[in-house]
KOLGU-263434 format. One record per residue: residue number from 1; residue in one letter; y, x, z of N, C-alpha, C in turn. Coordinates in steps of 0.1 Angstrom, whole numbers, plus 2048, in hexadecimal, padded with zeros to 3 digits. Each point is the difference from the previous one (the first is absolute). Layout:
N
<pos:NUM	code:A	nY:Y	nX:X	nZ:Z	caY:Y	caX:X	caZ:Z	cY:Y	cX:X	cZ:Z>
...
***
This chain:
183
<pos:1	code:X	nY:92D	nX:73B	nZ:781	caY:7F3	caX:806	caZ:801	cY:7FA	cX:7FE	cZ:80D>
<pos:2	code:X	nY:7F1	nX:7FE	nZ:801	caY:7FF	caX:7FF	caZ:80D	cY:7F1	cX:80C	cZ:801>
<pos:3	code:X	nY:802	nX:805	nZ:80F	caY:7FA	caX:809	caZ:807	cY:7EF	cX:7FD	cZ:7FB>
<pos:4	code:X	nY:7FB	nX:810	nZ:800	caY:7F1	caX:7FA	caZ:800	cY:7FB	cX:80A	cZ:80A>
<pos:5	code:X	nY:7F5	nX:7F7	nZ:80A	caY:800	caX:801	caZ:811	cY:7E9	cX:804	cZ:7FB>
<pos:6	code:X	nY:803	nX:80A	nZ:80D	caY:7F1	caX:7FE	caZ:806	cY:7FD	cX:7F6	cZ:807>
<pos:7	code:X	nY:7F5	nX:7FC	nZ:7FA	caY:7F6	caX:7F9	caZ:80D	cY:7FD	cX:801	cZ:80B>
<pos:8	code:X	nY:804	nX:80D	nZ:805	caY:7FB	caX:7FF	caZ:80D	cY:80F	cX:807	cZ:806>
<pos:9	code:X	nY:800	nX:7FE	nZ:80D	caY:810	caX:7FE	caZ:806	cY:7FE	cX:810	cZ:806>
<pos:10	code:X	nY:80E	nX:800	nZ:807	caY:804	caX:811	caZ:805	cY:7F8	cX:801	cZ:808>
<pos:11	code:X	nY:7F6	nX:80E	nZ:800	caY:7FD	caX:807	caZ:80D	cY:806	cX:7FB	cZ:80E>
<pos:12	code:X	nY:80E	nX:809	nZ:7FB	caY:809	caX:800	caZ:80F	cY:80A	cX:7F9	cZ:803>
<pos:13	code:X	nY:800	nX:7F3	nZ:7F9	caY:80B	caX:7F4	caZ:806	cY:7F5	cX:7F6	cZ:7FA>
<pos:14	code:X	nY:7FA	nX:800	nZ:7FA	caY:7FC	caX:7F0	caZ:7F9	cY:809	cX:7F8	cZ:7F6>
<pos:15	code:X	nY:808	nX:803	nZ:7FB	caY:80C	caX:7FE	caZ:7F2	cY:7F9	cX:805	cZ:7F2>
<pos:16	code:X	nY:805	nX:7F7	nZ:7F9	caY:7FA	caX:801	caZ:7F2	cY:802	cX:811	cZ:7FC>
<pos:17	code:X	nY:7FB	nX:803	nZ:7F5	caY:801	caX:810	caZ:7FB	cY:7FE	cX:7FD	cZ:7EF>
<pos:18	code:X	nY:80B	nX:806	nZ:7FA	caY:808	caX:7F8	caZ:7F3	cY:7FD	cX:80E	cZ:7F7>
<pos:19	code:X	nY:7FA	nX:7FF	nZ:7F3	caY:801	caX:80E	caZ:7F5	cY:810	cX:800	cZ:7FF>
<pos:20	code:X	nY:808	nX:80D	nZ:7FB	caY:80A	caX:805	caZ:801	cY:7F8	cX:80D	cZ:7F5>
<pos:21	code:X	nY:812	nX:805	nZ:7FA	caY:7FB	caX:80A	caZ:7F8	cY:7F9	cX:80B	cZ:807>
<pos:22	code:X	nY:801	nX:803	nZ:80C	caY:7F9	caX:80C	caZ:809	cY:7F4	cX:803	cZ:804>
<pos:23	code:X	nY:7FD	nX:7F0	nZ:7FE	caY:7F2	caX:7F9	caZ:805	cY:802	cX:7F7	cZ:80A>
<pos:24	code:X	nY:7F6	nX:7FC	nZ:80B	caY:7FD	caX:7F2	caZ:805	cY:808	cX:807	cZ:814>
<pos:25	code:X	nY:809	nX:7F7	nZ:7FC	caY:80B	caX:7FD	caZ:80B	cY:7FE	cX:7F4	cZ:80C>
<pos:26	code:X	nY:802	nX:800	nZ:80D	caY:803	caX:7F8	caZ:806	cY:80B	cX:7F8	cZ:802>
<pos:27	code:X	nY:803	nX:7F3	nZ:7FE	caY:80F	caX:7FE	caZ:7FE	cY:807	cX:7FD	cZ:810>
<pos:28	code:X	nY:7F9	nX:802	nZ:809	caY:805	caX:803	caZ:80F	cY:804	cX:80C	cZ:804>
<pos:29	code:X	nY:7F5	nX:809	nZ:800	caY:7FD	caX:80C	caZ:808	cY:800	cX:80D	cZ:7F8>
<pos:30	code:X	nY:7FD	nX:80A	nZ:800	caY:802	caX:810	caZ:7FA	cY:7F0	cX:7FE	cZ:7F7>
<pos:31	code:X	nY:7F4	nX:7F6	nZ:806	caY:7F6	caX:806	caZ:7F7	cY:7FF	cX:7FF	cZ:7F2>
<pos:32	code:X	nY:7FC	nX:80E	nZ:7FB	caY:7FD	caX:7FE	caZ:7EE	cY:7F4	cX:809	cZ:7FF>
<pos:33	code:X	nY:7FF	nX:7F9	nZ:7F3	caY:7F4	caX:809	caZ:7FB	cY:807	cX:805	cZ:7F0>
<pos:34	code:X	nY:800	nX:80A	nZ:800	caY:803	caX:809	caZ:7F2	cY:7F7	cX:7FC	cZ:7F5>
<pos:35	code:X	nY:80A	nX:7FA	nZ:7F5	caY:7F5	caX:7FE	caZ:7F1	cY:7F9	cX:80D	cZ:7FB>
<pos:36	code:X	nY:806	nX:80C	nZ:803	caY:7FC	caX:80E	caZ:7FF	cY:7F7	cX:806	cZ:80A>
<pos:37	code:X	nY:7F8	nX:804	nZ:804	caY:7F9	caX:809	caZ:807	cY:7F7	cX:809	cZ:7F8>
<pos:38	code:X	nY:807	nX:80C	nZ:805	caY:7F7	caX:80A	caZ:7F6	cY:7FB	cX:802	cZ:7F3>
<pos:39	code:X	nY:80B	nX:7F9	nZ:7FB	caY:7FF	caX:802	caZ:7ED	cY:7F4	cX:7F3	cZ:800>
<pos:40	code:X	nY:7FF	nX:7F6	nZ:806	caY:7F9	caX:7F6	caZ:7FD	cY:806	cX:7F4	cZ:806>
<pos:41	code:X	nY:800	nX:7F1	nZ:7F7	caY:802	caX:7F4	caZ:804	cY:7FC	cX:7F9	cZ:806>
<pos:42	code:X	nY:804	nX:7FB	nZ:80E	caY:7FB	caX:7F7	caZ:805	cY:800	cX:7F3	cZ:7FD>
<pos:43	code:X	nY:7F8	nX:7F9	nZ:7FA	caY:7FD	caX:7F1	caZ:7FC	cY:802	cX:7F9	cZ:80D>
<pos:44	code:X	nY:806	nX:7F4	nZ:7FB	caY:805	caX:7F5	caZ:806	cY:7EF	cX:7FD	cZ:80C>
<pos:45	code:X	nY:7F7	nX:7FD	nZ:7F7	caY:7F8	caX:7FD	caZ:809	cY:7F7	cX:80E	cZ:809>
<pos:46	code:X	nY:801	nX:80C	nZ:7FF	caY:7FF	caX:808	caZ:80A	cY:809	cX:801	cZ:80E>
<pos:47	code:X	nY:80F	nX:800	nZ:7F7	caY:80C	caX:7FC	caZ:80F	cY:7FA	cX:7F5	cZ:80B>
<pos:48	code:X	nY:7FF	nX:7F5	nZ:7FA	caY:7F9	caX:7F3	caZ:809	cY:7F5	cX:809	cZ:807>
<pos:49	code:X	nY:7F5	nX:804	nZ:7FB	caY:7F5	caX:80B	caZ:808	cY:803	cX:806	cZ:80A>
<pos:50	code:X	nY:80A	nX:804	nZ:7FC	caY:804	caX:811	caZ:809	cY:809	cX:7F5	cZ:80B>
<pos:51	code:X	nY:808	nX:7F8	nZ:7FE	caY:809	caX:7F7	caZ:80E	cY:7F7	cX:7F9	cZ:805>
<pos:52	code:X	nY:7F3	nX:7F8	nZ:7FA	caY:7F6	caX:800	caZ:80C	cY:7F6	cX:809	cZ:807>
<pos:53	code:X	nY:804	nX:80A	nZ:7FD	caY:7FD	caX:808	caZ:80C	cY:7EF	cX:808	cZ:7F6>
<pos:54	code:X	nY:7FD	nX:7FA	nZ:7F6	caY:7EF	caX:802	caZ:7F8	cY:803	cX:815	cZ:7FF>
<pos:55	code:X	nY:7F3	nX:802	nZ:804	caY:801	caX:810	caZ:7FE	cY:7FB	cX:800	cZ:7EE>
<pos:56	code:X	nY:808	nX:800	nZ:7F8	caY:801	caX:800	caZ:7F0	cY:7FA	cX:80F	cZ:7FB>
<pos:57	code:X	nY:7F5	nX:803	nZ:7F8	caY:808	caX:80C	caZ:7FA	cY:805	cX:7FF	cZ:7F4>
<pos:58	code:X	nY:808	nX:806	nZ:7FF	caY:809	caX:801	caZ:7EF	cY:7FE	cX:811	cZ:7FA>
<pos:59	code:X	nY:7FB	nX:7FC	nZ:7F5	caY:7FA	caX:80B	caZ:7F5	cY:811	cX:805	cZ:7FB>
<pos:60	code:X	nY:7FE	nX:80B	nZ:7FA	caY:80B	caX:802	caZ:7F7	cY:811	cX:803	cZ:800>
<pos:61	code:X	nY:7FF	nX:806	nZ:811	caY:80C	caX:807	caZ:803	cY:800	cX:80F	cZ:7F9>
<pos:62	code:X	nY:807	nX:805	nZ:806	caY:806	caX:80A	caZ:7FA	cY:809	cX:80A	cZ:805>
<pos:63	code:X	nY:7FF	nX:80E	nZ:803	caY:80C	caX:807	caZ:804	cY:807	cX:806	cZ:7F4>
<pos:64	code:X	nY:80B	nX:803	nZ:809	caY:807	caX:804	caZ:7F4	cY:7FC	cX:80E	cZ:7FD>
<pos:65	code:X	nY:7FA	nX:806	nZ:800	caY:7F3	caX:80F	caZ:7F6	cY:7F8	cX:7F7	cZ:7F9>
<pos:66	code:X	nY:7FF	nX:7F2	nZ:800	caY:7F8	caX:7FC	caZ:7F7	cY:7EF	cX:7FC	cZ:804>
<pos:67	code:X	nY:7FD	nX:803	nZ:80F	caY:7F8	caX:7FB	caZ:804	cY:7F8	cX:7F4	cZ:804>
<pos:68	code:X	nY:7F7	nX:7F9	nZ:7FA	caY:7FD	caX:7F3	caZ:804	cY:7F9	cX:7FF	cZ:808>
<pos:69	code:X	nY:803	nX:7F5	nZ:80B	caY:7FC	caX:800	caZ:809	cY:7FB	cX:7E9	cZ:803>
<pos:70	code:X	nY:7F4	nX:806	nZ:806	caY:804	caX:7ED	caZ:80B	cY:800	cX:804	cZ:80D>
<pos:71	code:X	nY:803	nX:7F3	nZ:802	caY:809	caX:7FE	caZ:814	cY:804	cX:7F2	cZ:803>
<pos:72	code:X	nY:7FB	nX:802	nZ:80C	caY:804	caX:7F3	caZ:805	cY:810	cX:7FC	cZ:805>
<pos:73	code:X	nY:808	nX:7F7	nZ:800	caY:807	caX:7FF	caZ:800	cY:800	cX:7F5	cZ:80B>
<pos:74	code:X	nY:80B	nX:805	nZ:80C	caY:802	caX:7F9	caZ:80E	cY:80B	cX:7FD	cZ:801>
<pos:75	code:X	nY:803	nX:7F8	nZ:808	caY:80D	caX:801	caZ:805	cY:805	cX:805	cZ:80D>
<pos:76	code:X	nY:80C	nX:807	nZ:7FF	caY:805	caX:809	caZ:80A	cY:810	cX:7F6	cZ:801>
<pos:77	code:X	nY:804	nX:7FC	nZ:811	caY:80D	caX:7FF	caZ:7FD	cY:800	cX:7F6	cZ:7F9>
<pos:78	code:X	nY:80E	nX:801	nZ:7F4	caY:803	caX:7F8	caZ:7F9	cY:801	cX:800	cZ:7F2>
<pos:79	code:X	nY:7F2	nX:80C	nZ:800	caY:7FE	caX:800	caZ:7F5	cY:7F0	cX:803	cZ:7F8>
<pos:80	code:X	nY:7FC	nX:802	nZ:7FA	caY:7F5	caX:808	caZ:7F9	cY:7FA	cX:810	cZ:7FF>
<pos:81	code:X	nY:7FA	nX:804	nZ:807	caY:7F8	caX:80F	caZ:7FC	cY:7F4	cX:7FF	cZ:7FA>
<pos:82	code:X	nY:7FD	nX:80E	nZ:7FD	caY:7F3	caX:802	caZ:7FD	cY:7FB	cX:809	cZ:807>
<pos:83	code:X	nY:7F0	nX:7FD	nZ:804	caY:7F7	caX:803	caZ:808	cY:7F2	cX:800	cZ:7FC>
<pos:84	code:X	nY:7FB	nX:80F	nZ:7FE	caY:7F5	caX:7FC	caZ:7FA	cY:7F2	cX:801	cZ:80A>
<pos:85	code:X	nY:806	nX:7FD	nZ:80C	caY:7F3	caX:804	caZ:80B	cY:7F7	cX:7F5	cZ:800>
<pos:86	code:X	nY:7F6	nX:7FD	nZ:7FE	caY:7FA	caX:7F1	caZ:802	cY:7FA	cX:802	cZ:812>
<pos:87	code:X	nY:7FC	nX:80E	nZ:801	caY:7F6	caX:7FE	caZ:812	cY:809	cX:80A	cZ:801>
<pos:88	code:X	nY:7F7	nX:808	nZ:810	caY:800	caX:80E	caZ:802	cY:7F9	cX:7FF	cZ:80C>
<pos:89	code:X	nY:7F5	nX:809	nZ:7FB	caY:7F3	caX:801	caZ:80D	cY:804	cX:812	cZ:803>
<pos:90	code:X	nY:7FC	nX:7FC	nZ:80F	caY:800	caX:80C	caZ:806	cY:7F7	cX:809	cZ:7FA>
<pos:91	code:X	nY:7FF	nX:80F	nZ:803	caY:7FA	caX:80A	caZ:7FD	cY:7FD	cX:7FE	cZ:7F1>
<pos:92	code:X	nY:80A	nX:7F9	nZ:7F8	caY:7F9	caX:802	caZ:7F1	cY:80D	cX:800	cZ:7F8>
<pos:93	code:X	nY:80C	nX:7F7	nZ:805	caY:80F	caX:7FF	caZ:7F7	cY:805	cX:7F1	cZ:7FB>
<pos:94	code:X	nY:801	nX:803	nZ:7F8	caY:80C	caX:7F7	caZ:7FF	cY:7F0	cX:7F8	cZ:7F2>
<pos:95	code:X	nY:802	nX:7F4	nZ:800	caY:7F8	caX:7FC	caZ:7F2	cY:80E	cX:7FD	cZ:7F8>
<pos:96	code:X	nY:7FF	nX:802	nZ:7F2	caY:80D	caX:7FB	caZ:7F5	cY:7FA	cX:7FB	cZ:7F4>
<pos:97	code:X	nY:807	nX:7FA	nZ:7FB	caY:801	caX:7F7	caZ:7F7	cY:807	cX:80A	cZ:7F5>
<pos:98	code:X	nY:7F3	nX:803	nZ:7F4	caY:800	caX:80A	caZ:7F2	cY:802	cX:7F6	cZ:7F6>
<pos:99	code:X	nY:801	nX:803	nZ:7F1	caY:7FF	caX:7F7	caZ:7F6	cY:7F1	cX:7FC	cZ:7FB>
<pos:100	code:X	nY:7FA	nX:808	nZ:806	caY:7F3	caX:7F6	caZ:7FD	cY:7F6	cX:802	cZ:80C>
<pos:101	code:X	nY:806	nX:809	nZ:80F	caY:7F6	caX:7FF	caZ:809	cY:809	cX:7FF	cZ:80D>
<pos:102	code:X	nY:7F4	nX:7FE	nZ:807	caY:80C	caX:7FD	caZ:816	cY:7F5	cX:811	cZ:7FF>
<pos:103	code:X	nY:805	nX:809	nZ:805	caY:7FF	caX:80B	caZ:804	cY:802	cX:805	cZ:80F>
<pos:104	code:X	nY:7FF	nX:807	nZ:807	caY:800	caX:806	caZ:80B	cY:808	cX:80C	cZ:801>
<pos:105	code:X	nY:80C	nX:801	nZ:803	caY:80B	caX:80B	caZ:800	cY:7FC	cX:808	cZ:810>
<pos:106	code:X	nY:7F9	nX:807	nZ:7FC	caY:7FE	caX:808	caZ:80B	cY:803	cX:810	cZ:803>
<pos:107	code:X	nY:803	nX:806	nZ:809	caY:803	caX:80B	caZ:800	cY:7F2	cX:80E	cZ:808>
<pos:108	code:X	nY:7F7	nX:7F5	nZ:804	caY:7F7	caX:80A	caZ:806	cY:7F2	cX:7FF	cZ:7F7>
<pos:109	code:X	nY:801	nX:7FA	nZ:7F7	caY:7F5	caX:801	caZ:7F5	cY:7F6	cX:7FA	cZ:7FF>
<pos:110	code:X	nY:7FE	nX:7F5	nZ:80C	caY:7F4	caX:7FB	caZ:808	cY:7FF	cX:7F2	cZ:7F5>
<pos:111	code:X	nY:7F8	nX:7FD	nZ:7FB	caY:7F9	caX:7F4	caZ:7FB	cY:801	cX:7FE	cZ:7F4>
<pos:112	code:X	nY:7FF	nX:7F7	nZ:7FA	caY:802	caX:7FD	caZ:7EF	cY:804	cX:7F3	cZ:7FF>
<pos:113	code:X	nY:803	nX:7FA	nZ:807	caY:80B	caX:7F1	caZ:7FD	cY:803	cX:7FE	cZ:7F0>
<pos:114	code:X	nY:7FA	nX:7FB	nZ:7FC	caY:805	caX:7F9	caZ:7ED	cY:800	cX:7F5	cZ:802>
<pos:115	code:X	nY:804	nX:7F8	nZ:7FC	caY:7FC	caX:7F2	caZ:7FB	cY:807	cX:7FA	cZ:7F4>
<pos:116	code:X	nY:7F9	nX:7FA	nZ:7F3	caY:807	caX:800	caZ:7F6	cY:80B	cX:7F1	cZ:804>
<pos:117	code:X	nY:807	nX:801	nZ:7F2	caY:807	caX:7F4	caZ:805	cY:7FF	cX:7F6	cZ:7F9>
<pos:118	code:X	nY:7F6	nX:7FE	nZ:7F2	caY:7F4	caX:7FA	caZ:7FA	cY:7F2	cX:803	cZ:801>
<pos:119	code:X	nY:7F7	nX:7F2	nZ:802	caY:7F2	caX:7FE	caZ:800	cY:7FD	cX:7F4	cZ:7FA>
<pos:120	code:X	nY:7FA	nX:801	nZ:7F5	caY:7FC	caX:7F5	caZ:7F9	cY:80A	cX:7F6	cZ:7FF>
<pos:121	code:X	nY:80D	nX:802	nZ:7FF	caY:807	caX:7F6	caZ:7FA	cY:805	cX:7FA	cZ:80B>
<pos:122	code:X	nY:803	nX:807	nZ:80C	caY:806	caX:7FE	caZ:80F	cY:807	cX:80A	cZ:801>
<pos:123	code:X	nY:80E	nX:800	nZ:800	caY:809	caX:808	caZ:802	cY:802	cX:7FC	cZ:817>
<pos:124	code:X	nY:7F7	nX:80A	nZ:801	caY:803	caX:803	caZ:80F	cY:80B	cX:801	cZ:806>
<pos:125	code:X	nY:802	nX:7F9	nZ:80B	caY:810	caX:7FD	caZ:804	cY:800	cX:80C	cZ:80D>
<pos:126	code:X	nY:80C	nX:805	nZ:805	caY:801	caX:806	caZ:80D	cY:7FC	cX:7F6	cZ:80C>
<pos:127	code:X	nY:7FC	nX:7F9	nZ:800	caY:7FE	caX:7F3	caZ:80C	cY:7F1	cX:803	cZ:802>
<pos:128	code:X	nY:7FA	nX:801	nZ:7EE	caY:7EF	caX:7FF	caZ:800	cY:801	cX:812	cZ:806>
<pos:129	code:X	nY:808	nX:808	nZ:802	caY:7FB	caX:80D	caZ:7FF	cY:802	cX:800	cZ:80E>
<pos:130	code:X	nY:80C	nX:7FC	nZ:80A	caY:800	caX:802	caZ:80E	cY:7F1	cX:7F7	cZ:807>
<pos:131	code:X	nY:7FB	nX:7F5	nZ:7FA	caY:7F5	caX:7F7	caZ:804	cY:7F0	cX:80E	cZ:803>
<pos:132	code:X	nY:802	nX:805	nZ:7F1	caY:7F6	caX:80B	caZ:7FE	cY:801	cX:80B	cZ:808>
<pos:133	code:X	nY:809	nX:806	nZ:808	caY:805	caX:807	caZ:808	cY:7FD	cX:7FC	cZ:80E>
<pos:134	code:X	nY:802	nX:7F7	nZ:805	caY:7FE	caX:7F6	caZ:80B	cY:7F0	cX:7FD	cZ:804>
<pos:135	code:X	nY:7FC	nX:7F8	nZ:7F4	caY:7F2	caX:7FE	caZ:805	cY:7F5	cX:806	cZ:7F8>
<pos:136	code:X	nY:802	nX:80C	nZ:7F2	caY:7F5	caX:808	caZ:7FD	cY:7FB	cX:7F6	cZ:7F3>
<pos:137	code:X	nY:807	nX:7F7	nZ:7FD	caY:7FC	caX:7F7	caZ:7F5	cY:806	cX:7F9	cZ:7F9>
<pos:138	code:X	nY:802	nX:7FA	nZ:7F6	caY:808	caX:7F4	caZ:7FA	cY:7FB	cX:7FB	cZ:7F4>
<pos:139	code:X	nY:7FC	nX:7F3	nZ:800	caY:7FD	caX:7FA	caZ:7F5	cY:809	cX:7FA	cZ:7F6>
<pos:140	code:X	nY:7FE	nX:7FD	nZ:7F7	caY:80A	caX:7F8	caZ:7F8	cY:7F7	cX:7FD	cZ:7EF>
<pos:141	code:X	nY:805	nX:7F6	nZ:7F8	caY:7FC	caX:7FF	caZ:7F5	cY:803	cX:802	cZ:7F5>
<pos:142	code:X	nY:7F7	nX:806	nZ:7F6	caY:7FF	caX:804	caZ:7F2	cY:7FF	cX:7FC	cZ:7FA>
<pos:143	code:X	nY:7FD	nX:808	nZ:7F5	caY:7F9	caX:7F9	caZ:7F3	cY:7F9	cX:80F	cZ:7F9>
<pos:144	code:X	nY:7F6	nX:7F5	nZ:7F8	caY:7F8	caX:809	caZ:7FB	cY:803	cX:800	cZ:7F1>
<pos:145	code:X	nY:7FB	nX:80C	nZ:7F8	caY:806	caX:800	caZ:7F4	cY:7FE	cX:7F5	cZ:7F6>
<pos:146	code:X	nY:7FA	nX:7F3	nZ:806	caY:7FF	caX:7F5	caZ:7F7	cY:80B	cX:7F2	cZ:807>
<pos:147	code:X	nY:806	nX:807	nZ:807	caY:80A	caX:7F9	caZ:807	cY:7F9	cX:7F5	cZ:809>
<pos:148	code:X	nY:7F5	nX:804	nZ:806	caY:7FB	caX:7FC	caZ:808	cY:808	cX:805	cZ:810>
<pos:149	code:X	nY:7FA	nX:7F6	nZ:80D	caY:80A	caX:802	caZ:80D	cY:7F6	cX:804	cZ:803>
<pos:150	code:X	nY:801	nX:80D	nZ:810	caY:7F5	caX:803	caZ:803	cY:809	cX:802	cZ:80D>
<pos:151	code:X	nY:7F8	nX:804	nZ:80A	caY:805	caX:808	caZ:80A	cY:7FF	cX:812	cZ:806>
<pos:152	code:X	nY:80A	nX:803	nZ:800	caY:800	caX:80B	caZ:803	cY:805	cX:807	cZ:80D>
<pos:153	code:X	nY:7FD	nX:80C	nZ:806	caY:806	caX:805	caZ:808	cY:802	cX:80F	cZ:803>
<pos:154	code:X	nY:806	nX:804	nZ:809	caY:805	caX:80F	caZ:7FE	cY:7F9	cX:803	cZ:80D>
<pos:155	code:X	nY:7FB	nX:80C	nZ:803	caY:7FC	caX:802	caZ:80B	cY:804	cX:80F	cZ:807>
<pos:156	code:X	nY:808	nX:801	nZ:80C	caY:803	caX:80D	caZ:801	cY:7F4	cX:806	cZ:80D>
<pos:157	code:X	nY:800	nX:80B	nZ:7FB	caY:7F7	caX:80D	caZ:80E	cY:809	cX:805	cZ:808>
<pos:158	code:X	nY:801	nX:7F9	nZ:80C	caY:805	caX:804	caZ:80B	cY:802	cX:811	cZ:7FE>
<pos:159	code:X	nY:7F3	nX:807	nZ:800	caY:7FE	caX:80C	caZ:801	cY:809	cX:80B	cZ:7FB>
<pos:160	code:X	nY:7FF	nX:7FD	nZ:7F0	caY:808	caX:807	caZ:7F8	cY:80A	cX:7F8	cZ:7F8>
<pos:161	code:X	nY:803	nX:7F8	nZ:801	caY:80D	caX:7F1	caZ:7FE	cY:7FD	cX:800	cZ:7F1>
<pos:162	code:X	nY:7F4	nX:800	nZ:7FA	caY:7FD	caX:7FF	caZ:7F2	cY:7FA	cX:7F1	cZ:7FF>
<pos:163	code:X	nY:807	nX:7FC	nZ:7F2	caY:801	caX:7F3	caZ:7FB	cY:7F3	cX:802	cZ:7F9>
<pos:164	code:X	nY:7FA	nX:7EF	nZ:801	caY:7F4	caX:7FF	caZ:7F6	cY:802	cX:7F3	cZ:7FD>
<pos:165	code:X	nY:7FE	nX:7FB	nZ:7F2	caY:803	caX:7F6	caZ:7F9	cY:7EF	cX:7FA	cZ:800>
<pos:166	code:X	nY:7FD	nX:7EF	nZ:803	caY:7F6	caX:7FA	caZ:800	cY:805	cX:7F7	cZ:7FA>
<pos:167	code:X	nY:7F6	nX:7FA	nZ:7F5	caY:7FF	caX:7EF	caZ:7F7	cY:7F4	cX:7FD	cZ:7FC>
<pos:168	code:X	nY:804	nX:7F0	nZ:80B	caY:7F3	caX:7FD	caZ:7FE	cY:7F6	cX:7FC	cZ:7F3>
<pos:169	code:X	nY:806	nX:7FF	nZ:7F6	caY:7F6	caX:7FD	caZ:7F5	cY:7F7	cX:80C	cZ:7FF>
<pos:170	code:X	nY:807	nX:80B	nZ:803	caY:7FA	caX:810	caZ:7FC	cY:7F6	cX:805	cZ:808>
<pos:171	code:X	nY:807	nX:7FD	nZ:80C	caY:7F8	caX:805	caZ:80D	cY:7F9	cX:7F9	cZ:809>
<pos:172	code:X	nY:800	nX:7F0	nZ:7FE	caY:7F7	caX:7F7	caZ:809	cY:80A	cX:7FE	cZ:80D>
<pos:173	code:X	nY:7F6	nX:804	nZ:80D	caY:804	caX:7FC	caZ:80C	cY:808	cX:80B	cZ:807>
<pos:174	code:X	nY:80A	nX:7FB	nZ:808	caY:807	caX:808	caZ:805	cY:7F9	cX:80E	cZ:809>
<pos:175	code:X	nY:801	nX:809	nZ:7F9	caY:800	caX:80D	caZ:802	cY:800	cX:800	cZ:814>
<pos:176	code:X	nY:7F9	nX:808	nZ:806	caY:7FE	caX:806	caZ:80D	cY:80B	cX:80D	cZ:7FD>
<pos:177	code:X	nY:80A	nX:7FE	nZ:808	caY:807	caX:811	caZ:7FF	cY:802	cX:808	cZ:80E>
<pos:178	code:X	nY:7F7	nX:806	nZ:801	caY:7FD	caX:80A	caZ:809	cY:80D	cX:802	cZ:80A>
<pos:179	code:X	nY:80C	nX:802	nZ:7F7	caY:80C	caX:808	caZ:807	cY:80A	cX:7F6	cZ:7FE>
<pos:180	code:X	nY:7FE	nX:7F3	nZ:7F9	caY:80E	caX:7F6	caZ:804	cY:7FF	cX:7FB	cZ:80A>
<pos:181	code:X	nY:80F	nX:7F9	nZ:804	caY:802	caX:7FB	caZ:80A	cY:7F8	cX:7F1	cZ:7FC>
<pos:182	code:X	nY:7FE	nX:7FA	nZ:80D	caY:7FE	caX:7F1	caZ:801	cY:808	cX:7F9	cZ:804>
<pos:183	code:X	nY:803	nX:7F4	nZ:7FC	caY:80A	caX:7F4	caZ:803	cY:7FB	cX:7F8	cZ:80D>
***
């Protein structure tokens, strides 16, 4: 019988990393990744994701009360955690990664941070959400209900860290926003 290997090599030696009944093993070093995480499977081609280092999220974990949850999944060590922080801005918290929004875990009540984690057929990544965080904007493309491409963007207010969704078929030219940041 012969081994079946990821594509992409160890984290922390550079040696192949081989499926095994436990999940995906390094055949040098201590690193693994568990086929199990939180009552959910990790596919062969997520593992590759997660050992190059891609901030993934994965839908469809699970505690054991039965809670579903997504999270991103990093590596710690010589192995795999879950992490569902995507930012964390001062005076506001931590931002996280919900099943259908990045939210703002905050403890002093201050702002309304939402952002969904679908728009028009763009499943928004944590990368597009720290970009939006940073500079007050992010674009990326859609579609319109005729499966048409369009461009869209998210725009946040400095002021009160509220998200506002812009597309251009709908809305024309890029919106003046009083309270975003500029790039």
């Amino acid at each position: 019988m012969s081994k079946e290997y990821l594509s992409i090599p160890c984290p922390a030696c550079g040696r192949r990393i081989y499926l095994n009944s436990h999940g995906y093993q390094c055949e040098a070093c201590m690193f693994h990744i568990k086929n199990y995480i939180c009552n959910r499977r990790i596919a062969k081609h997520e593992a590759e994701s997660i050992v190059m280092g891609k901030r993934i999220i994965l839908d469809g974990f699970s505690s054991n009360a039965g809670e579903v949850f997504s999270s991103i999944p990093v590596i710690r060590g010589h192995t795999v955690m879950l992490d569902n922080t995507v930012a964390f801005l001062p005076n506001h918290g931590r931002i996280v990664v919900r099943a259908r929004y990045f939210v703002c875990e905050n403890s002093n009540g201050r702002g309304s941070f939402r952002v969904q984690r679908m728009y028009n057929g763009h499943s928004v990544t944590a990368d597009e959400v720290v970009d939006l965080i940073r500079h007050g904007k992010v674009c990326f493309e859609s579609y319109d209900e005729k499966g048409n491409k369009n461009i869209s963007m998210l725009l946040l207010s400095g002021k009160c860290m509220s998200v506002s969704f812009w597309d251009s078929k709908k809305r024309g030219d890029i919106p003046r926003c009083p309270h975003s940041k500029e790039t």
